[in-house]
C-alpha positions in Angstrom: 57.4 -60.1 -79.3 56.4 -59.8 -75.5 52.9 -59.1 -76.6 52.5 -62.4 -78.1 55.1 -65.0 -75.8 53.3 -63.6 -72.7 50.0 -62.5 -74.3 47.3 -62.5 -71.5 44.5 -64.9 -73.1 48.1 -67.3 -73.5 48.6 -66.8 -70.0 45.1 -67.5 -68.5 44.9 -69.9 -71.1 41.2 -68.9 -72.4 40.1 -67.7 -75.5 39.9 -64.1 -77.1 35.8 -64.5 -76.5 36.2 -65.9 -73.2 33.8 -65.0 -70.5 34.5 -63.4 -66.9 33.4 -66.9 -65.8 35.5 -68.7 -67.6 38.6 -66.6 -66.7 37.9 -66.6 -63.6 37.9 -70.2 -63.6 41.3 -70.8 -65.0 43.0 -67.9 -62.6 41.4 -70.0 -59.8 42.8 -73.4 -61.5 46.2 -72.2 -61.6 46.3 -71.1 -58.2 45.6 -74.3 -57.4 48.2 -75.5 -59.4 50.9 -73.2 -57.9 49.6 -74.6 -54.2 50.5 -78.0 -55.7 54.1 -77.1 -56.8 52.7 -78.2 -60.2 53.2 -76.8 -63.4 50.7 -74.7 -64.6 49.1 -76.6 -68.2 45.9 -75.4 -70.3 43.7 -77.8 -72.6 43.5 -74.7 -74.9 47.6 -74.4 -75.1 49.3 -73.0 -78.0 52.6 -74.3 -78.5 54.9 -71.6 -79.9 59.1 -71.0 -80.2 59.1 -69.2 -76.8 57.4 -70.8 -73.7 54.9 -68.2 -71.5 55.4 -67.5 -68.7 53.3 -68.5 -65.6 53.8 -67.5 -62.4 51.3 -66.5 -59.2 52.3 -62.9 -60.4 52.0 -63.4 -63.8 48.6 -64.6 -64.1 47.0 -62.0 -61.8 48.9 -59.7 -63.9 47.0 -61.2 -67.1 44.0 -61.1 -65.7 44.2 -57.4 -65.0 45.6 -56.4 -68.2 41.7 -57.8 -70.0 39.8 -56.4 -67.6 39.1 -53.2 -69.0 37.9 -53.0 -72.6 41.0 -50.7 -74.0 43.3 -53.7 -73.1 40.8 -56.5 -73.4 40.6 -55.4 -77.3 44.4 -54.7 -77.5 45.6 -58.2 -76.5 42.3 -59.9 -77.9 44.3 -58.1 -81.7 47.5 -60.0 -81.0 46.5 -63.6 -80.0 45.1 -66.4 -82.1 41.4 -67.0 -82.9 39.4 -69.8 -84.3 37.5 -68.0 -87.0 36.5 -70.8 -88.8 36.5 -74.4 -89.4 40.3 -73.7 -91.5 41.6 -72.2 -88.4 40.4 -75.1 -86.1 41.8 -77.6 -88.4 44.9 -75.7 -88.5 45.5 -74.9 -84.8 45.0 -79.1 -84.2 47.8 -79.3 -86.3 49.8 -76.8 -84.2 49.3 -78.6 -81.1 49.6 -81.8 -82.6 53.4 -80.7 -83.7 52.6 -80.2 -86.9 53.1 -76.1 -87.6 54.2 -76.6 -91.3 51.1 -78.0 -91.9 48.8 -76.1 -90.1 50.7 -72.5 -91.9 50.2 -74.3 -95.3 46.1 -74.8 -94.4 46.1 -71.2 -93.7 48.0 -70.1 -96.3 46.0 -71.7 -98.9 42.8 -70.3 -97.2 44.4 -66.5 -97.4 47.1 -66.0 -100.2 46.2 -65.1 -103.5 42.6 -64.4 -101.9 40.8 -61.5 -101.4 39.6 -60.8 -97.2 37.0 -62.3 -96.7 34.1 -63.5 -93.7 35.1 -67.0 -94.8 39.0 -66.4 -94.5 39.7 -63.3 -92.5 40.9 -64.7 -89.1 43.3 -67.0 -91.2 44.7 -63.6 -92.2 45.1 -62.4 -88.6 46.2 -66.0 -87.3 48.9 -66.0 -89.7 50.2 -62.1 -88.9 50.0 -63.2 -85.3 52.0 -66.9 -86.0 54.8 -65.2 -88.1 55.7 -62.5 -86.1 55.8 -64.9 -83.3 59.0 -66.6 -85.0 61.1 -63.3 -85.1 61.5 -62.9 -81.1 64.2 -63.6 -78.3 67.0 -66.0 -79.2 66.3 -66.1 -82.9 68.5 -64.9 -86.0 65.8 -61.8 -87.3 64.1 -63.0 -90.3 63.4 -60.7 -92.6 60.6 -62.8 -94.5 58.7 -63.6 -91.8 58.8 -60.3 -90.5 57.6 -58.7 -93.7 55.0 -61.4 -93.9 53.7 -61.0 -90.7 52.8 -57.2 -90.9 51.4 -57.5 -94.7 48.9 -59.9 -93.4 48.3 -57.7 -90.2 47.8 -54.7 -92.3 45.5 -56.0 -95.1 43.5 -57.7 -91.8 43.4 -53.5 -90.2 42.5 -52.3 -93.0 39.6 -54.2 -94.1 36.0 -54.2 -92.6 36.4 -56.8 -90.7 38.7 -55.1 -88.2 35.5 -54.1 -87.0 33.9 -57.0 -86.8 36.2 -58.7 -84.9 36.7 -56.0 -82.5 32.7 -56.3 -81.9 32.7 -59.6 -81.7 35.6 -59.5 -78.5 34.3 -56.0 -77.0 30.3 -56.3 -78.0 28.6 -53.0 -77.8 31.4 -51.5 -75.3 33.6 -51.5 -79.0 33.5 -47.6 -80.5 36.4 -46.3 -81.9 38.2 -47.9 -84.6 41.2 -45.4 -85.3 42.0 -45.0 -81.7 42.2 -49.0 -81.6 44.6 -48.9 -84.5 46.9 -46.9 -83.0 47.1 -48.6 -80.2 47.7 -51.6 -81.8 50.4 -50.1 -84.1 51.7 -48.5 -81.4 52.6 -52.0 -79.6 53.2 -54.1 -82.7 55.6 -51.3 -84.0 57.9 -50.7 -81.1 60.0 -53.7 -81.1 60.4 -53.2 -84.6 61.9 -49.5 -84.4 64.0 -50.9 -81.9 65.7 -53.0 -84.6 65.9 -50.0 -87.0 67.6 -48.4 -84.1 70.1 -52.0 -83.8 70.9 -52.4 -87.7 68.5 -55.3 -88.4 67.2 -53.5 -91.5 66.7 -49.8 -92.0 63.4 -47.3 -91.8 62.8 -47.4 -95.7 62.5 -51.5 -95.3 60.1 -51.2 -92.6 57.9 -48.8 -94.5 57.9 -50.8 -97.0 56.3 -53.6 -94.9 53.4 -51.6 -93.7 52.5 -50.7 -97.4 49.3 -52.6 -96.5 48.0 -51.0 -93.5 45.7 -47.5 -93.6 47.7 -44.9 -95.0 47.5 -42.9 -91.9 49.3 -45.0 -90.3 51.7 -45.3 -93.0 52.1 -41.2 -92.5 52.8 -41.4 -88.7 55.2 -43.8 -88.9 57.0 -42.3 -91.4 57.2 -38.7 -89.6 58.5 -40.6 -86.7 61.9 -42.0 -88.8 62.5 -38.8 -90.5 64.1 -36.4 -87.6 67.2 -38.9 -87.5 67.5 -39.0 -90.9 67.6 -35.5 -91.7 69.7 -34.8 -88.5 72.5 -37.2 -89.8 72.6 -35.6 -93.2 73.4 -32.0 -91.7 75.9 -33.9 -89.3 77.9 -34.9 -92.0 78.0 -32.8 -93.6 79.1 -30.1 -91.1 82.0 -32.9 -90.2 82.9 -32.2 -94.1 82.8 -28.2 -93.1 85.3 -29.0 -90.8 88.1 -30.3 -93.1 87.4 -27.8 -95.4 88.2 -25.2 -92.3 91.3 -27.1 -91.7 92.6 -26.8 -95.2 90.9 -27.0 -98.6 93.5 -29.4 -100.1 91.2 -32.1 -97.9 88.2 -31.6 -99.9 88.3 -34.5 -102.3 88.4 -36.9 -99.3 86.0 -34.8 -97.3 83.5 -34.3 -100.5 84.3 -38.1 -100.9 83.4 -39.7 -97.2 80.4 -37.2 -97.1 79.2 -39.1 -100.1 80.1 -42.4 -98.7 78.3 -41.5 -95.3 75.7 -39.5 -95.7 74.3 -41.1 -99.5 72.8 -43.9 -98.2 71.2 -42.0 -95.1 69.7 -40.1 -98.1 68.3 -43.2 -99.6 66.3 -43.9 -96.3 65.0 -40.6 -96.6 63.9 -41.4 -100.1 62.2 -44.3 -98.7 60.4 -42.4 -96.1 59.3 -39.0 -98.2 60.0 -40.1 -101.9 61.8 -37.8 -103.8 59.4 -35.4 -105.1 58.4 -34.4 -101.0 60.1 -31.1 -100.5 62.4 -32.0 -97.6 63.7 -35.0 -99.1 64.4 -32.3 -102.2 65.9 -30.1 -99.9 68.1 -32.1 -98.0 69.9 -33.4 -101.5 70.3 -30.0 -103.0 72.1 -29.4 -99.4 74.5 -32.8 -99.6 74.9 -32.0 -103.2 76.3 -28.3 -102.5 78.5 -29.3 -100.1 80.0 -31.9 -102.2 80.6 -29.2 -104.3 82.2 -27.0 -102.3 84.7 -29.7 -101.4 85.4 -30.1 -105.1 85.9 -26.0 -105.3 88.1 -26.2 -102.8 89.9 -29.0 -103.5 90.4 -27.8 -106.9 91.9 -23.8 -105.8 93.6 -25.6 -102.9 96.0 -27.9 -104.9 95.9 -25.6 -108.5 97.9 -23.4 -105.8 100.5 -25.8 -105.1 101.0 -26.7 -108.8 99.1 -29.7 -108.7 98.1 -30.3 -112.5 96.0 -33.5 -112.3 92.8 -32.3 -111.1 90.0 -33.5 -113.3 89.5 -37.0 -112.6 89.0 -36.4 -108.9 86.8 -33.4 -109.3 84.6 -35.3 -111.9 84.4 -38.0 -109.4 82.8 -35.6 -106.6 80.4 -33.7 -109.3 78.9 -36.7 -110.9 78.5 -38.0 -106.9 76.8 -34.8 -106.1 75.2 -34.5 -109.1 73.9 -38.9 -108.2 72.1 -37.3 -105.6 70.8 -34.0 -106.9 70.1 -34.2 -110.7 67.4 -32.1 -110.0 66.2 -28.4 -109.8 68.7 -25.1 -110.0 71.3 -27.2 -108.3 71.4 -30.3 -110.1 71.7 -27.8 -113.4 74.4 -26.2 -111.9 76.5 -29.8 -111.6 75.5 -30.3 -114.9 77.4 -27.4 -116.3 80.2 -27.8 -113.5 80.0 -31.5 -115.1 80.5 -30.7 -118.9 83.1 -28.0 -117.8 85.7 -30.9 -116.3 85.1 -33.1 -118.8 86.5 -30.7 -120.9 89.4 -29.7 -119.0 90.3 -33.5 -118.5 90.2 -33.9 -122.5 92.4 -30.8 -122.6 95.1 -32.3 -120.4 97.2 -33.0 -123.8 97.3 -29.4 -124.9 97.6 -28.1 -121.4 100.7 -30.1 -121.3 102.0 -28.6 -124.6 101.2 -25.0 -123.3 103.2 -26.0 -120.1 106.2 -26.3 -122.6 105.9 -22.9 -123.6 104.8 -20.9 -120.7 107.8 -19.3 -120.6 108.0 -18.4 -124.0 104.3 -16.8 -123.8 105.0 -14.8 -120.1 108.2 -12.9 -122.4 106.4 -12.5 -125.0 104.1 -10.7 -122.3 106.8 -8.7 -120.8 107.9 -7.6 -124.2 104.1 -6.5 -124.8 104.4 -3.9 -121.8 107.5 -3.0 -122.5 106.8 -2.0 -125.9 103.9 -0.3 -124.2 105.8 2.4 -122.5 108.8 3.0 -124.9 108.8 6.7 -126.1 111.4 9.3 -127.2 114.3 8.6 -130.4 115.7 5.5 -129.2 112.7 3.8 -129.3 113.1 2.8 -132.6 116.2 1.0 -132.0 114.3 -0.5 -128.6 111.4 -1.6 -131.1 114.3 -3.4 -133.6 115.5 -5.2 -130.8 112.8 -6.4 -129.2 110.9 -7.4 -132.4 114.4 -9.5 -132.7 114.1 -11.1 -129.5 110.1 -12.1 -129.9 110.9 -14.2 -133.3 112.0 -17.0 -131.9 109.9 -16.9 -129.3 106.9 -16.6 -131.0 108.1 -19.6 -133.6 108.0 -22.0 -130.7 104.6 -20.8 -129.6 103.3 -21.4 -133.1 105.3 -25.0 -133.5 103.4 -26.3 -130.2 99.8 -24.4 -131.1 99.4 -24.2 -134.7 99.8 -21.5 -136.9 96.3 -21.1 -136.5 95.3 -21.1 -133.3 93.7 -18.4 -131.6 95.9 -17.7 -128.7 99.0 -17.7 -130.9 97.2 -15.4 -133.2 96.9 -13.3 -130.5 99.7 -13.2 -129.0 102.1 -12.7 -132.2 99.4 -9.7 -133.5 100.4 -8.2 -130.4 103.7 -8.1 -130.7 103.4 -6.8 -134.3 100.9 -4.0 -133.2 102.8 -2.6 -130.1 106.2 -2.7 -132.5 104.0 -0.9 -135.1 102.5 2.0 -132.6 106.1 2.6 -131.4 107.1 2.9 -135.5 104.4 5.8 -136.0 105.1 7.5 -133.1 109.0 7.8 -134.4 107.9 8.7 -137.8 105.2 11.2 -137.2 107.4 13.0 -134.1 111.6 12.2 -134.9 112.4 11.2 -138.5 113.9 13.9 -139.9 115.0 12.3 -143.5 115.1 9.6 -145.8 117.2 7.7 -143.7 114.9 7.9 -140.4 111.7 6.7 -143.0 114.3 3.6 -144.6 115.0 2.5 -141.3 111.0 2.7 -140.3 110.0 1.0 -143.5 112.8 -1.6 -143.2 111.9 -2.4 -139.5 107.6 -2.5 -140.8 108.8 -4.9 -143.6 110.0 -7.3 -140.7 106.7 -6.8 -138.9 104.6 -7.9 -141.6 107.1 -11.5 -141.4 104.7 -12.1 -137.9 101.6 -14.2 -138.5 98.5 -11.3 -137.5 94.5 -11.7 -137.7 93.1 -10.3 -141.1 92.3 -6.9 -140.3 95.4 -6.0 -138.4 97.3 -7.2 -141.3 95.3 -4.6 -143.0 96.4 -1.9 -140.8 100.1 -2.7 -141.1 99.5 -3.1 -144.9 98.0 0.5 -144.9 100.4 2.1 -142.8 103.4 0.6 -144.7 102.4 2.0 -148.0 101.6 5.3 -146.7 106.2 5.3 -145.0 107.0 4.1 -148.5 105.2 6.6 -150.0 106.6 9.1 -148.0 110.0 8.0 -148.5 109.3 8.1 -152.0 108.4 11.8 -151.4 111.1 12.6 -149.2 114.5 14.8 -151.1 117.6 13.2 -151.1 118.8 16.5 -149.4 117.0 15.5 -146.4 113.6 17.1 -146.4 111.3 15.8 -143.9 107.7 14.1 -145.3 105.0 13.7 -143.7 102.4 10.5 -142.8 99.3 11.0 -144.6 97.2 7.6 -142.6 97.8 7.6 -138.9 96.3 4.5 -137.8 94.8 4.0 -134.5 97.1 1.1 -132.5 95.3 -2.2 -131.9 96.2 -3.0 -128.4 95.5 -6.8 -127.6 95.6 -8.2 -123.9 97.1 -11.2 -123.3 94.3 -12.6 -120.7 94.2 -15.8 -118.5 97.1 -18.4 -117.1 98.4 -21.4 -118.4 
């Protein structure tokens, strides 16, 4: 805290209301003491954790930096001033090397009180005192620090900002917002600087300006989001990378970007809130790149046969959904949410299905197979392969259930196909009894496979329609005819296990 250690009223050693006289007095004085190869010492002396400065340079230095009114009233701001009888009392305690005290006398003429005429300098005197513990060779203190700039910012915000600055500057005193920003501007800078070090973050330091005008508050906020923003859209272009490189690296990409760029994101909170649009934009963007690490993560290693997916994948929705539970996005993780949990409490059944999958691609097979069969052997061809799917179909339906749908499914079918390919032979090559006993024989043994309820109605229908014609057909041979030619049900077997 330059502006305080080697504060120009410190280094002349005058007051804020000094006169040109006066000044001019104590420049001459310590030229004299320089000429003496003495050390330069000032009745008025404030003893603080850093020692000023004085040298020949120095104090002509000081006494240029007052002598116009811009930097008369900046440095005036930023040193002590005896407002009142509490701040006299106090500052004999300072130099009589008692600080505690003299903070306590001040404190208990400022906290808990409103700004006052009576009280307002102790306000300033303590912003001022504070911030002069947080400088050179000193661990930061974050107390002190937050202190400091509450009591400087209820003091800049009140009325009496003014009537202190008229009571250094006089008439020549006329713009109070250009003063404030010069004032900010100095007392702010070191401060960034520590941002920029790791001493605290931006959303801290906002936090500690809460009490100064809220234009301020608005500057210094715009001037902490650019970084912000611009490390969010590094990382996550860094995550873009990986995914390039392979999408089996997304959970650890989706994961670091998380890791990274999440608490960058809860500065930016700090800065913007969340309902500002670009703090609402840049977590719908982190979000849907976590997302797409999760996506490709998940194709990626489903590819190479990896089967435990969910817990990782949950992990990297419910982080991007941490961050975005908001808006079109933070619905879509929602949904992409319930969707895992569902595959994770699955995992039991998948690994039932896995013992089948074989059984069920066959089963498949046999499907087209039946599909394309045509001409008189086909009824032999339909016999056999209704042989073959029994015991396939049984294990299917002793790991599912009877009843479940996609055993349902797959054993109606089997029975349809075997069915179209029996019609086909009766309507176009049975010739006799024996072609329609054979048809009705092999039907009988379709009706053994478990169907839904209205194909079982169609086999039921096109069963008694063969026995009736065999009833009808002449021992001699005559040929009957089908009276109910049913249309085929012809059921897909859709998806992977």
């Amino acid at each position: 805290m330059k502006f305080i250690y080697n504060n120009p009223f410190r280094v002349l050693g005058i007051s804020v209301n000094a006169t040109a006289r006066e000044k001019d007095r104590n420049v001459a004085r310590a030229k004299a003491f320089f000429a003496a190869k003495k050390q330069v010492r000032f009745d008025s002396d404030f003893p603080l954790s850093v020692e000023v400065e004085r040298t020949l340079e120095s104090i002509q230095e000081a006494s240029s930096q007052i002598q116009q009114i811009k930097g008369r009233l900046r440095h005036a701001h930023l040193w002590f001033w005896e407002g009142n009888p509490v701040d006299s009392k106090a500052f004999q305690l300072f130099r009589g090397d008692s600080s505690e005290k003299g903070v306590e006398l001040l404190l208990r003429n400022s906290s808990d009180k409103e700004i006052s005429p009576r009280n307002y300098s102790s306000f300033r005197n303590l912003a001022v005192y504070y911030m002069s513990m947080i400088g050179p060779g000193m661990q930061f203190n974050k107390e002190l620090a937050e202190a400091g700039l509450n009591f400087l910012g209820r003091f800049f915000r009140s009325d009496y900002f003014d009537q202190y600055s008229k009571e250094v500057a006089g008439d020549e005193y006329l713009c109070r917002e250009s003063t404030i920003d010069d004032l900010c501007n100095v007392v702010f800078k070191p401060f960034k600087q520590w941002v920029q070090m790791g001493e605290f973050d931006s959303s801290e330091f906002i936090e500690w300006i809460k009490e100064f005008p809220e234009e301020i508050q608005k500057k210094v906020k715009g001037s902490f989001i650019a970084k912000p923003l611009n490390d969010i859209n590094q990382e996550i272009n860094k995550a873009k990378e990986q995914l390039d490189k392979d999408g089996k690296y997304g959970y650890f990409a989706g994961k670091k970007l998380f890791e990274n760029a999440g608490p960058i994101l809860k500065q930016l909170e700090g800065l913007l809130t969340r309902k500002d649009y670009r703090y609402e934009a840049a977590a719908a963007d982190l979000a849907k790149q976590i997302r797409s690490c999760c996506f490709a993560y998940w194709e990626a290693e489903t590819e190479s046969g990896e089967s435990d997916l969910g817990p990782r994948c949950l992990y990297l929705t419910e982080k991007a959904y941490k961050l975005c539970p908001f808006g079109p996005t933070g619905d879509q993780l929602k949904d992409d949410r319930k969707q895992i949990k569902e595959w994770i409490a699955g995992a039991d059944e998948r690994k039932q299905q896995e013992k089948i999958k074989g059984d069920i691609e066959f089963l498949v097979r046999i499907v087209k197979k039946l599909e394309s069969l045509s001409g008189p052997s086909q009824l032999s061809q339909a016999e056999s392969m209704l042989k073959e799917s029994k015991p396939r179909l049984n294990r299917v339906r002793d790991v599912l259930g009877v009843g479940d749908d996609l055993y349902i499914k797959i054993s109606t079918g089997v029975a349809s196909h075997i069915m179209g390919c029996l019609i086909d032979y009766a309507n176009t090559y049975a010739i006799d009894r024996a072609d329609y006993a054979k048809v009705a024989k092999i039907m009988e043994k379709v009706g053994e496979l478990d169907m839904d309820y209205t194909f079982r109605r169609r086999w039921q229908q096109n069963l008694n329609v063969i026995q009736q014609n065999l009833s009808a057909t002449s021992s001699e041979g005559g040929k009957g005819c089908l009276v109910i030619i049913v249309v085929v049900v012809v059921i897909w077997i859709i998806g992977q296990l």
